[in-house]
N, C-alpha and C positions, 0 to 999 in steps of 0.2 A: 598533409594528412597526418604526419606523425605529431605534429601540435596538439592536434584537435583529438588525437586518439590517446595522446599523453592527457589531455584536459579530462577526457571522459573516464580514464582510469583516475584518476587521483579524484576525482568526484566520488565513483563509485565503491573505491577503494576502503576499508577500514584507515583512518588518518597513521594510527600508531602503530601497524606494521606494514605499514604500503610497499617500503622495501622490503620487504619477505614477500609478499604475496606477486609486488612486480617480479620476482627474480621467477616464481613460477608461470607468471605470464612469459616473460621470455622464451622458459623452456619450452612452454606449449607451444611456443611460435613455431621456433627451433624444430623442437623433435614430437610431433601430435602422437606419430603411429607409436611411442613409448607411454603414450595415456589413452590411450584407447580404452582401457577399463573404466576411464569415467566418466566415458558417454553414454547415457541414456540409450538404449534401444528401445522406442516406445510401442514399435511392435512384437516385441515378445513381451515389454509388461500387459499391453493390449491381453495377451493372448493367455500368459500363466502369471495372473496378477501375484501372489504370492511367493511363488518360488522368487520371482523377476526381485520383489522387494526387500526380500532377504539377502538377495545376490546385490544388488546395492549397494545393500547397508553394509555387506561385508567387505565390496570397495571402499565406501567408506573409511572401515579402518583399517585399510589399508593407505588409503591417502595419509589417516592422521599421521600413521608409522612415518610416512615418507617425511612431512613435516618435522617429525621430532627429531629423526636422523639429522634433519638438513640444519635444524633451530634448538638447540635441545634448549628445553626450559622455559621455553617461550610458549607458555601456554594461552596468552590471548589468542596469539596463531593461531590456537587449534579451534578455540570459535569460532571465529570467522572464518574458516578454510572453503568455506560452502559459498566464497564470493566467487572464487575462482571457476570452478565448475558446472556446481549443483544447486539447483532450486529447492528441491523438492522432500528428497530423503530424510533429514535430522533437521530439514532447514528449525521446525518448531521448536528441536530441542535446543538447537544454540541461541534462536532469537526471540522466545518465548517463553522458553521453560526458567532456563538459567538466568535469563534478564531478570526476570519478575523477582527469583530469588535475590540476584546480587542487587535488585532496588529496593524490595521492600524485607529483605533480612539485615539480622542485626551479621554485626561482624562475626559471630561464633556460626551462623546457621549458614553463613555463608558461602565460610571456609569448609564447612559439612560437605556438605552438599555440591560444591563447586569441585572437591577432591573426588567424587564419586563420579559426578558427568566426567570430569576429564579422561576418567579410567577405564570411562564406559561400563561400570559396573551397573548403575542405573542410567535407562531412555527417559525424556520425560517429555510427558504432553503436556496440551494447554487447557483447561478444561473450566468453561468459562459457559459457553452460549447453552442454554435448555433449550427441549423440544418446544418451550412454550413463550421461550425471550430470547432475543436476538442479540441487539445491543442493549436493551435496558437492563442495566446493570441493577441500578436498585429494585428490580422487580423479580431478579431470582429469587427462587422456591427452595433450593436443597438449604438445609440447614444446619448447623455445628453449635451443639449443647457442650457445655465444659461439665465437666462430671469429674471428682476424685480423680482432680490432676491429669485430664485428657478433655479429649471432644470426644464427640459421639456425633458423626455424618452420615445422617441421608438425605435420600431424594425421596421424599415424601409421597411425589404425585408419579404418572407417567408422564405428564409436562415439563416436570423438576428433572429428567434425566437427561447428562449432560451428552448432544447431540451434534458431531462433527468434528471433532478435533482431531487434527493428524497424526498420526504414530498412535493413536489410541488403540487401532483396531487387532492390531496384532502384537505390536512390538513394545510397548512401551511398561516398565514396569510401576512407575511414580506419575501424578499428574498432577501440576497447582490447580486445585479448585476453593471457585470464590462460591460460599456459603453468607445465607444472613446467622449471624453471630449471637447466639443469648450466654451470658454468665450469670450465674446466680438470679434469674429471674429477669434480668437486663436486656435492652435487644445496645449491644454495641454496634452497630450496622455489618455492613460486607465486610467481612475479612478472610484470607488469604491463607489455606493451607499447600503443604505439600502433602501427597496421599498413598501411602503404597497398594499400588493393585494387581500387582504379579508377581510371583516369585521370579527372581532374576532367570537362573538357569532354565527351570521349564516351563515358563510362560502361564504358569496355570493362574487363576484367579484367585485371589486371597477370600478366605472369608467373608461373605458380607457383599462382594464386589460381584457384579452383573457387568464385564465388561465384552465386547468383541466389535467385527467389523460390520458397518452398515452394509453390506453388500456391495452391490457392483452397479456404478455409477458414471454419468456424464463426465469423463475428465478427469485429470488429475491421477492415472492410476499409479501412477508414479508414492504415491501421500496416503495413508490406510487411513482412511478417515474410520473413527469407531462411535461408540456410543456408551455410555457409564451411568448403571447406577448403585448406588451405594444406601445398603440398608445395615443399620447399627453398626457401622465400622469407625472402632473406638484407635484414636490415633495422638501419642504422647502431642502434650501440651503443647514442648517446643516444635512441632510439627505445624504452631502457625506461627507465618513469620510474623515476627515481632519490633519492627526497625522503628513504626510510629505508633503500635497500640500495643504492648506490654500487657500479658495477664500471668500475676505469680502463683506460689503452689496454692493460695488460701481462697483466688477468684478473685484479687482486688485488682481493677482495671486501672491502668496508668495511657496517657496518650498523653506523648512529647509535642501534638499541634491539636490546636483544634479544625484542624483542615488535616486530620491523618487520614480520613478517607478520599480524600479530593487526590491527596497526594500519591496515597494509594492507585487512584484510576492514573495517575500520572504516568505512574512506570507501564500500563499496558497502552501507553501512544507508541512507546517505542516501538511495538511491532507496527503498530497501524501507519506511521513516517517510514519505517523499510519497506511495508506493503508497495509504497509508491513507486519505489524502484524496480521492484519486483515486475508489478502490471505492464511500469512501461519496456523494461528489457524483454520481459515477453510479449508484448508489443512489437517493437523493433525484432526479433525473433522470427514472429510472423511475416511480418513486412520482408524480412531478408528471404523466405520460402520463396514467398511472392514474386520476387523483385528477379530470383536468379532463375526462375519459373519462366519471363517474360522477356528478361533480358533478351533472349536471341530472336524474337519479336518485332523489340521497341527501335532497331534498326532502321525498320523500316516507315515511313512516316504514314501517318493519317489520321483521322478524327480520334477515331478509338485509339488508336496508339495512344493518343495526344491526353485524354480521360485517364487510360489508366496512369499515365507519369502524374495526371497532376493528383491523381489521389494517392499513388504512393508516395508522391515527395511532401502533402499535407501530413500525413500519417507518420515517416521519420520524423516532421519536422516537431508536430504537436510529443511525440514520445522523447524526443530529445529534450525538449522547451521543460517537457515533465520534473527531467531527469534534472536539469542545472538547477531548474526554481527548487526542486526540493532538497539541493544541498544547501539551501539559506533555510529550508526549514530544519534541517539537522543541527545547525548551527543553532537554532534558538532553542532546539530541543536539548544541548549539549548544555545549551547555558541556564537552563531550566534545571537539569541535572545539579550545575553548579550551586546553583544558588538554594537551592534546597539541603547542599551539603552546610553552606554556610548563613543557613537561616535567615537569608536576603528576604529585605519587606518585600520585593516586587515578585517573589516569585508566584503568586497569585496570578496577577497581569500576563507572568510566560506563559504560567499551565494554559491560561486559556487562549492562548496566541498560538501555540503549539497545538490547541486543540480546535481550535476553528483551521488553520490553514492546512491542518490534518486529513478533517472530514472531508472539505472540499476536494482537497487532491486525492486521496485513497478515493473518492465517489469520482472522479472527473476520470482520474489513471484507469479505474478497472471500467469505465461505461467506453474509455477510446481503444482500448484491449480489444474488447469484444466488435465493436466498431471495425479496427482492422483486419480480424479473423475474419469477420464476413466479407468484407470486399476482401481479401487476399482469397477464399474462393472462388468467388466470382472472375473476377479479373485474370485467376491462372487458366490455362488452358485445360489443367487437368485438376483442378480444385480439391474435388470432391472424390478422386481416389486416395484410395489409402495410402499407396505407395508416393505419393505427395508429400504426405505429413502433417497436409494442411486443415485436415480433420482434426486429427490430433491435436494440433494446436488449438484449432476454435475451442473445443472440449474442454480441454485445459484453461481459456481465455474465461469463457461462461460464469465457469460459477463466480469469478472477479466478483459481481456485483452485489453477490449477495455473501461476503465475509462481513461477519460482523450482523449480518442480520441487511434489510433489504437496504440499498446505498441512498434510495432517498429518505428515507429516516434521518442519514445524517446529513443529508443536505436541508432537513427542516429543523435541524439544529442549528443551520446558520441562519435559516428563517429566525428563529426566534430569536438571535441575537439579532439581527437586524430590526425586526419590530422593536425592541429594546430601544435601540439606537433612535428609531425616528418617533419612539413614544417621548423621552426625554427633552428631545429638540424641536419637536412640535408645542410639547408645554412653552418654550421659551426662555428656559433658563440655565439651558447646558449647548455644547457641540457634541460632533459626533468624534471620540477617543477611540483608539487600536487600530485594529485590522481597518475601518471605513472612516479614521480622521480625515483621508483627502478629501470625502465629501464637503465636508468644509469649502473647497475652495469656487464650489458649483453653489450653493445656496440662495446666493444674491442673481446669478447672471444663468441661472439653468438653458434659457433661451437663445445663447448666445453660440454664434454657429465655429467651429475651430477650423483650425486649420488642417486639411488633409494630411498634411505631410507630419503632424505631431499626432502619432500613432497613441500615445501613453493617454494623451489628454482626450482622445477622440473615446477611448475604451473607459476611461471613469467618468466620462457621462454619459455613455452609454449605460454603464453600471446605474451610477447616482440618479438618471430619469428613470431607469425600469424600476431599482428598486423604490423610488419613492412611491411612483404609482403605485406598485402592487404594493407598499405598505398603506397608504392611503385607504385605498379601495377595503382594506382588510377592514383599517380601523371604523370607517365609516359603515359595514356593517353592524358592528358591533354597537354604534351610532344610531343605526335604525333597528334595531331592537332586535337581534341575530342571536342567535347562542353565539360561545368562542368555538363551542364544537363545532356547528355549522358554518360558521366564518370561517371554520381554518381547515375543514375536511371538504366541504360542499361547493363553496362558494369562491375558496381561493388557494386551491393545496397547491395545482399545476401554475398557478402562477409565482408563488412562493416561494416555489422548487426552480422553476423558470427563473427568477429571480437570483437567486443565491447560485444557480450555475454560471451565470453571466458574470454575476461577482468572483464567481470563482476563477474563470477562464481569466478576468482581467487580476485578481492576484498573484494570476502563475505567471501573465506578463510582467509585471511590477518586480517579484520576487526574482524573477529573471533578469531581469534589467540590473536589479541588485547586486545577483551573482557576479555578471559579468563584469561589471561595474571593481568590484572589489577585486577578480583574477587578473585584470586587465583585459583590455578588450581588441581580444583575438577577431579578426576578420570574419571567418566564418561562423562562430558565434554569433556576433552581429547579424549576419544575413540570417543564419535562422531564427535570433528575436523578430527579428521585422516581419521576415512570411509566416512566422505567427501570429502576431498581430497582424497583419496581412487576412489572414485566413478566419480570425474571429471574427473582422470588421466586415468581410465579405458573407459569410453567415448569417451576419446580424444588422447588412445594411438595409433593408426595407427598416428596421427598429430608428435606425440611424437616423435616417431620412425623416421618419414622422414623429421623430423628436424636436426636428429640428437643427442637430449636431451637424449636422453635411446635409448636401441639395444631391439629388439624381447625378447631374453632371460632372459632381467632386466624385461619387463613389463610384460611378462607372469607371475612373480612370485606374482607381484600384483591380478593376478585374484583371488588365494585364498584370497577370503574373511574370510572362516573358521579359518584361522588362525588366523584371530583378535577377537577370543571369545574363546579361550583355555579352562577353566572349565565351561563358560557360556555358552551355546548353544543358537543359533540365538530367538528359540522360548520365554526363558527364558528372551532376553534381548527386544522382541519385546514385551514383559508382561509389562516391564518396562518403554519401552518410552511408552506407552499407558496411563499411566497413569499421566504425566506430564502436561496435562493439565483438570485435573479432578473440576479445579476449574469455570468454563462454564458449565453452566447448561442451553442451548440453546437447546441439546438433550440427551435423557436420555439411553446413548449409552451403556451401559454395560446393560440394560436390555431389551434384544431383544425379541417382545413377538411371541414365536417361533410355539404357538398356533395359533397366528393369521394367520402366513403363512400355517399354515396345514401341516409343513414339518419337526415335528420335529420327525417323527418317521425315516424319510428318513437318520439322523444325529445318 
């Protein structure tokens, strides 16, 4: 256990202070009832949303305190402190507010601004999605005039006002918002301010600034989701960051790329790659309610028993699979980082390798989130009371799907790179390059049946025959005289979408296989690649089957799951991932207090 629970910490870990952060994993091990302050009680924020959020944020720094005593100077630390813990509170100010600066600031706005977060002098939100655009970025409406040596930002419409962001609603006194950009008559596309909209001390609204909290909402109370708008609020020059688009005192535009906007959208993947970890830890989260819910249960044998092991041991296994595949996407995302520092040609090819395996996972992570919230009440005995938690958590799981605006939107963003792909190689004069080169190796022989036991090759033509079909089927409307609107909204969105999840699911196997590949390949690692792949191919075997990939009697033999726990029994191995992430102490899940439900005699 302690391999697999070492593995899962140094994954999930910040790399360049993992010994600082393990040393406070230990302690929590050690001594919990001396942090007890930094566990969430989600029913009193339930209950006095406000006061509860303030009382947080003041553990909060109090943690940081503890951190600087123990680290002094080591102010990465104090970024990242939110791995240990907390999801919820400042998580936006450390991995949104300040990323965005420290990516898209020059070294002076950096050190600014970076000096201030650390001091806590300024909160900062994210402040990006309108009432009227989700993810489309280039379709926001607030906009930033340069005027004698400033901007002049507003939100123009009630659609342009910026809707959802966290820490906006009560606490936050700064917010990065992206604006389309005019200079001197010019539109320079989206660019990137920081904004003040409170006065530190007493929270009031600056000038110009319409901000507060959306009210009281599904989940989440934990995060004061708010709403901003901004009418003539004139904000010094250097107040946009300036790392790739430059504008001096006289209005004369300089841009060190001409991909300064692309590179731009680059720094905000960085949240949307921690989102993944995020979905699936709370994920696993749920599943742990669940699991110690049922535990004194699953003892005993029988069909239903038997149902609910095998969907809580799908549900670790798919949120674990998450978690490893998406440290090979950190890893390109890091080197995407690099190569941007050093003006590398490929870094083009990263962005958008970072940003397909992105979409996919943030859309797959937050749809299996929700996924196990709802079976985790179903399958508890006591679900659907409060005193459970397991409400709570669904609440919390929900809105996953729609950060960023609704999650198939960015799953028909790998549509359209896929259409890409098989528009090229249908002409005849290319392959398929990136994320879907392996298609390549199905091209000549699609027909050709695999073998059961090579899980990797079963799942890319699984992939390569759905998605050719639904690329086909698309193009061929468009063949018989279809609009593109009609082809891609009427005619084939669900399967498009359908498409690109399948793809998806088989990238996080791949990327997984990778992972493991390059840590060494630990035992139970291994077993959970495979009943991963296990569990996609069992899903997707009628597809399987009338592809031609495998016959009936190859894929039935897959259904025995049993077979893949020979001296281990399901219960024994569900003991185990449970415990892999022992190191969050958000809720204090193995001690269920069975008193309070009144129901422990019923057990």
């Amino acid at each position: 256990m302690d391999q697999f629970k070492d593995y899962i910490y140094n994954i999930l870990l910040e790399p360049s202070i993992k010994s600082e952060l393990k040393y406070f994993v230990q302690e929590f091990d050690k001594n919990p009832n001396d942090y007890d302050f930094l566990v969430d009680n989600p029913q009193n924020l339930q209950e006095n949303y406000k006061e509860a959020y303030v009382g947080l944020s003041q553990r909060y720094v109090k943690a940081q305190q503890m951190l600087k005593n123990k680290f002094p100077g080591n102010t990465h630390l104090i970024q990242n402190q939110h791995q240990l813990y907390e999801l919820g509170t400042f998580y936006l100010h450390w991995q949104a507010f300040l990323p965005t600066i420290q990516m898209l600031g020059t070294q002076k706005q950096v050190e600014y601004w970076q000096d201030l977060s650390f001091k806590y002098e300024i909160r900062g939100g994210y402040a990006q999605t309108e009432v009227g655009h989700g993810s489309d970025v280039q379709g926001l409406q607030t906009t930033a005039v340069f005027e004698n040596n400033s901007f002049i930002i507003n939100t123009p419409t009630a659609s342009s006002y910026k809707f959802w962001p966290g820490l906006l609603g009560i606490f936050a006194t700064h917010a990065v918002v992206q604006a389309k950009t005019n200079v001197n008559g010019i539109d320079i596309g989206i660019q990137t301010f920081v904004v003040p909209i409170r006065e530190s001390k007493t929270l009031k609204p600056l000038d110009g600034v319409d901000v507060g909290d959306i009210g009281p909402k599904l989940g989440f109370l934990r995060a004061d989701n708010g709403y901003l708008g901004l009418k003539n609020v004139r904000v010094d020059r250097n107040n946009m960051l300036m790392r790739y688009t430059q504008v001096d005192e006289s209005g004369k535009v300089t841009t060190s790329s001409k991909n300064a906007i692309k590179y731009g959208y680059g720094s905000m993947l960085n949240l949307r790659v921690n989102l993944v970890n995020v979905f699936s830890i709370f994920g696993l989260f749920t599943n742990n309610l669940a699991y110690y819910q049922v535990k004194p249960l699953l003892k005993t044998q029988s069909i239903e028993n038997e149902a609910i092991m095998f969907k809580l041991l799908r549900s670790y296994v798919v949120q674990y699979s998450q978690i490893i595949a998406n440290a090979q996407i950190k890893e390109i995302f890091i080197q995407f980082q690099n190569q941007l520092k050093a003006n590398d040609k490929q870094v083009n090819e990263t962005l958008q390798l970072v940003h397909l395996y992105s979409s996919q996972m943030k859309s797959i992570s937050g749809w299996e989130a929700v996924k196990t919230s709802r079976e985790a009440m179903q399958i508890a005995p006591f679900g659907h009371l409060n005193a459970s938690d397991l409400i709570i958590m669904y609440a919390d799981n929900v809105p996953f799907v729609t950060y960023e605006g609704d999650n198939n939107v960015l799953m028909q963003q790998t549509a359209q790179y896929l259409i890409k792909q098989f528009s090229k190689v249908s002409a005849g004069n290319s392959q398929f390059t990136g994320i879907a080169s392996y298609f390549n190796k199905y091209i000549q022989e699609s027909n050709k049946k695999s073998l059961i036991q090579n899980q990797e090759e079963i799942l890319e033509r699984l992939s390569y025959n759905y998605c050719k079909k639904t690329m086909e089927n698309f193009q061929n409307n468009l063949v018989n005289g279809h609009s593109l609107q009609s082809s891609w909204n009427e005619l084939n969105q669900c399967e498009l979408i359908k498409a690109s999840i399948i793809f998806g699911y088989t990238n996080i196997y791949k990327q997984m296989g990778a992972q493991i590949k390059s840590s060494g390949y630990n035992l139970e690692l291994l077993k959970i690649h495979k009943l991963f792949g296990l569990f996609i191919m069992l899903e997707n075997r009628t597809t399987i089957v009338s592809f031609g990939i495998a016959d009936f009697s190859q894929v039935e033999l897959l259904a025995e799951i049993d077979q893949q726990f020979s001296n281990n029994n399901k219960l024994e191995f569900l003991e185990y991932l449970s415990n892999g992430v022992g190191m969050y102490r958000q809720r204090n899940f193995i001690n269920i207090n069975w008193d309070k439900l009144h129901l422990q005699a019923r057990l």
